[in-house]
C-alpha positions as CSV (number, residue, x, y, z in Angstrom):
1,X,-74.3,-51.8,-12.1
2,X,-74.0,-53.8,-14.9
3,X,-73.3,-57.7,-15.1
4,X,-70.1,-57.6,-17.1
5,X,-69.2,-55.4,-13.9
6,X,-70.3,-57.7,-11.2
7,X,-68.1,-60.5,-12.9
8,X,-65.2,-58.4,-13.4
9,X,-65.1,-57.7,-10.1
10,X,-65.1,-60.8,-8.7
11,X,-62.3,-62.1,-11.3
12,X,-59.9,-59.2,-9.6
13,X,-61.0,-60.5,-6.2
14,X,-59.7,-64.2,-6.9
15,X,-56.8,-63.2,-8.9
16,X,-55.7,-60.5,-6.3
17,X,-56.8,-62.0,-2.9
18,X,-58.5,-64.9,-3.4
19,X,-56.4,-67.3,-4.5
20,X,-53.4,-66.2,-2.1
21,X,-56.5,-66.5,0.9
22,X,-57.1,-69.7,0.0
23,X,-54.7,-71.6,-2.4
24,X,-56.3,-75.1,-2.0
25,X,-59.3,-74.0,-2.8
26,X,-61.1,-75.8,-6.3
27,X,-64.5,-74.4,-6.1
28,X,-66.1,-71.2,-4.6
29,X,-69.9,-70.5,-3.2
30,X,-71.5,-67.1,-4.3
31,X,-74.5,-66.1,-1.6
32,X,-76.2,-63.6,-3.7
33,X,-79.4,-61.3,-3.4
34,X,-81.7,-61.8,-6.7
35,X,-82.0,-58.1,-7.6
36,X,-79.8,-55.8,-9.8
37,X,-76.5,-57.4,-12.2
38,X,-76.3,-60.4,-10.1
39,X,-79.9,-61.8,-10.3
40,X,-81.1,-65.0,-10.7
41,X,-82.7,-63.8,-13.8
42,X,-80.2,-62.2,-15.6
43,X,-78.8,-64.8,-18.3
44,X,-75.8,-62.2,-19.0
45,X,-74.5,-62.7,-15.1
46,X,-74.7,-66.4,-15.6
47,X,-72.8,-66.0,-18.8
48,X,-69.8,-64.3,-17.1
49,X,-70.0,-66.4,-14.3
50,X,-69.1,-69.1,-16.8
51,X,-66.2,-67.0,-18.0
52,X,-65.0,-66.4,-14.3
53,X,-65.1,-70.4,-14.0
54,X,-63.1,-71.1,-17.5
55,X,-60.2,-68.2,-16.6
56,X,-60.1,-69.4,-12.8
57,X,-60.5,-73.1,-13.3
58,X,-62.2,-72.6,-10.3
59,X,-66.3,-74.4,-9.9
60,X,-68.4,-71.4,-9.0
61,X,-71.5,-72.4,-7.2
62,X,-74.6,-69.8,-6.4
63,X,-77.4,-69.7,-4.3
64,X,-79.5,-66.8,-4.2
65,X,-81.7,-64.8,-1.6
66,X,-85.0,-64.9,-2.4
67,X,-86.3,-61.3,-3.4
68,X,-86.6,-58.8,0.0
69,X,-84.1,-61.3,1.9
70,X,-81.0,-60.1,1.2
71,X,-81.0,-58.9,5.0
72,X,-79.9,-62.7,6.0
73,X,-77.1,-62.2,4.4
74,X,-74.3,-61.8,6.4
75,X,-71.8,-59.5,4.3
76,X,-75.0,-56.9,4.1
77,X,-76.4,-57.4,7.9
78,X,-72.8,-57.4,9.2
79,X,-70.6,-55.1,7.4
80,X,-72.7,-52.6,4.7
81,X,-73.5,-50.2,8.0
82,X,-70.0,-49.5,8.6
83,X,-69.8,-48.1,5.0
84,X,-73.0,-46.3,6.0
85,X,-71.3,-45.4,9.2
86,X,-67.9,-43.7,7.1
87,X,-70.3,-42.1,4.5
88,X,-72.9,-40.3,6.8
89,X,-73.7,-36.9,6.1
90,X,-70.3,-36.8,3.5
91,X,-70.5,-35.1,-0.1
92,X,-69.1,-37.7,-2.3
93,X,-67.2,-35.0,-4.7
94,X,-64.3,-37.3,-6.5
95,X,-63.7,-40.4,-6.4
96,X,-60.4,-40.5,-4.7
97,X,-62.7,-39.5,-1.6
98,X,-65.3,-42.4,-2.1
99,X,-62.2,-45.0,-2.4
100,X,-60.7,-42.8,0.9
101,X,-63.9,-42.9,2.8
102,X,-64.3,-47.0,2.0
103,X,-61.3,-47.9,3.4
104,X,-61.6,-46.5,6.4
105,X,-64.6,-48.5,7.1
106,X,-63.4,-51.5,9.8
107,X,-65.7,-53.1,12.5
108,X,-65.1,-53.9,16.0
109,X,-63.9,-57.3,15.8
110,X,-61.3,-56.3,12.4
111,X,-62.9,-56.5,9.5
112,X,-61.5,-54.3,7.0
113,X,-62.3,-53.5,3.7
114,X,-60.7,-54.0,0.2
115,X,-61.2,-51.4,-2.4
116,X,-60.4,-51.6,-6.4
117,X,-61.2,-48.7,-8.7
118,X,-61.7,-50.7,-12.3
119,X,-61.1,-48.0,-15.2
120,X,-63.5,-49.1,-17.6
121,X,-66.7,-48.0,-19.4
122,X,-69.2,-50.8,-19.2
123,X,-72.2,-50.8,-21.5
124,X,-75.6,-51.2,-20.1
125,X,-79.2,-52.3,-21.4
126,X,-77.4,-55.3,-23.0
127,X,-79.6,-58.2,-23.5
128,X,-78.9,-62.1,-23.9
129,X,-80.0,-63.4,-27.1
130,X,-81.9,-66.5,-27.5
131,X,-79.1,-68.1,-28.4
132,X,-76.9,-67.7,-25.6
133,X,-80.1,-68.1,-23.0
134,X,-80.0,-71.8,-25.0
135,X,-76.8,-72.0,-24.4
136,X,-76.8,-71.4,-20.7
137,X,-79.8,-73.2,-20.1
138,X,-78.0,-76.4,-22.0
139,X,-74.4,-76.2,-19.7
140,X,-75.4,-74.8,-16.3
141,X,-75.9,-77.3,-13.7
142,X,-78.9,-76.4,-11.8
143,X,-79.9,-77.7,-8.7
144,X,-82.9,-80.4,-7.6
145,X,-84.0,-78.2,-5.0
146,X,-85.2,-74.4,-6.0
147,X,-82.7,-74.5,-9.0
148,X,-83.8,-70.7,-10.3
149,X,-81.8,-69.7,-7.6
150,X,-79.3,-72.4,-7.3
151,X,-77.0,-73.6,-10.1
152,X,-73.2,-74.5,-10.8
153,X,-70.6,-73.6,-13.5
154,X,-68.1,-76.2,-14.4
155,X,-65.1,-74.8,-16.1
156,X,-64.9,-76.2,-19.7
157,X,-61.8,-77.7,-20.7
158,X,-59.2,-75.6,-23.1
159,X,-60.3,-72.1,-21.6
C-alpha cells in the first residue's frame, strides 16, 4: 500500500480502460477516502498524481472523504462486499487464486471486476522532503471550500 502504488495503478487504469471508456474525456474526478497511500496528507500521493496528470494530459481533480466516511462512497458501499462475498472463508495460497477469486466477483445488476497484477517491488516508509512539499504546495490548485481535501493537478506543458 504504498503511494507510488496507488498511482501506478490508476495510470494502467486510464491507459488500459479508461481512455477507450471514455475518449472525450479531458479531466477525471478521484472520490477518495483520507486514510492509507491515497490520503489527503500524504504529499508523495499528490506528487504522483501530478505525474499521472503530465503522462495523461488528463486534469485530475480529488475530493476526499473525511476520516470514518469512506462508507458514502459508492465503489466501497456498493461493490467491496461482493469481493467479501468471493473471498469468504477462502485460504488465499498464490496469487493466481487471489486474481481467480477477484474476477469472479459480479453483482446483480453486472458489475464486473477488472484485475491487473503489477510485477513490481515498491519501496515503503518514503518520505516527501521539504522541498518537494514546497513544491506541491506552490502548483496544486486547491479548492476555496475544505481545500485539505479538495485540490486539482493541471498537467504542465512538455511532459
Amino acid at each position: 500500500d504504498t503511494s507510488q502504488f496507488a498511482c501506478d495503478s490508476l495510470r494502467w487504469y486510464w491507459n488500459r480502460i479508461g481512455k477507450q471508456c471514455y475518449p472525450q474525456a479531458e479531466a477525471m474526478l478521484l472520490l477518495l477516502d483520507c486514510g492509507g497511500s491515497n490520503a489527503a496528507s500524504k504529499y508523495l500521493f499528490k506528487h504522483g498524481l501530478q505525474s499521472v496528470a503530465d503522462n495523461t494530459g488528463m486534469t485530475i481533480q480529488v475530493a476526499h472523504y473525511p476520516s470514518y466516511c469512506s462508507k458514502y462512497n459508492p465503489i466501497e458501499r456498493r461493490f467491496f462486499p461482493h469481493l467479501s462475498r468471493v473471498c469468504t472463508g477462502l485460504l488465499f495460497d498464490t496469487l493466481q487464486t487471489v486474481v481467480d477469486l477477484m474476477r469472479t466477483a459480479t453483482t446483480s445488476t453486472g458489475l464486473q471486476t477488472t484485475v491487473n497484477v503489477i510485477r513490481r517491488i515498491y519501496e515503503t516508509g518514503k518520505t516527501a522532503t521539504t522541498a518537494l512539499k514546497d513544491h506541491i504546495r506552490a502548483t496544486t490548485r486547491f479548492a476555496q471550500f475544505l481545500p485539505k481535501w479538495n485540490y486539482t493537478f493541471t498537467p504542465n506543458a512538455g511532459q
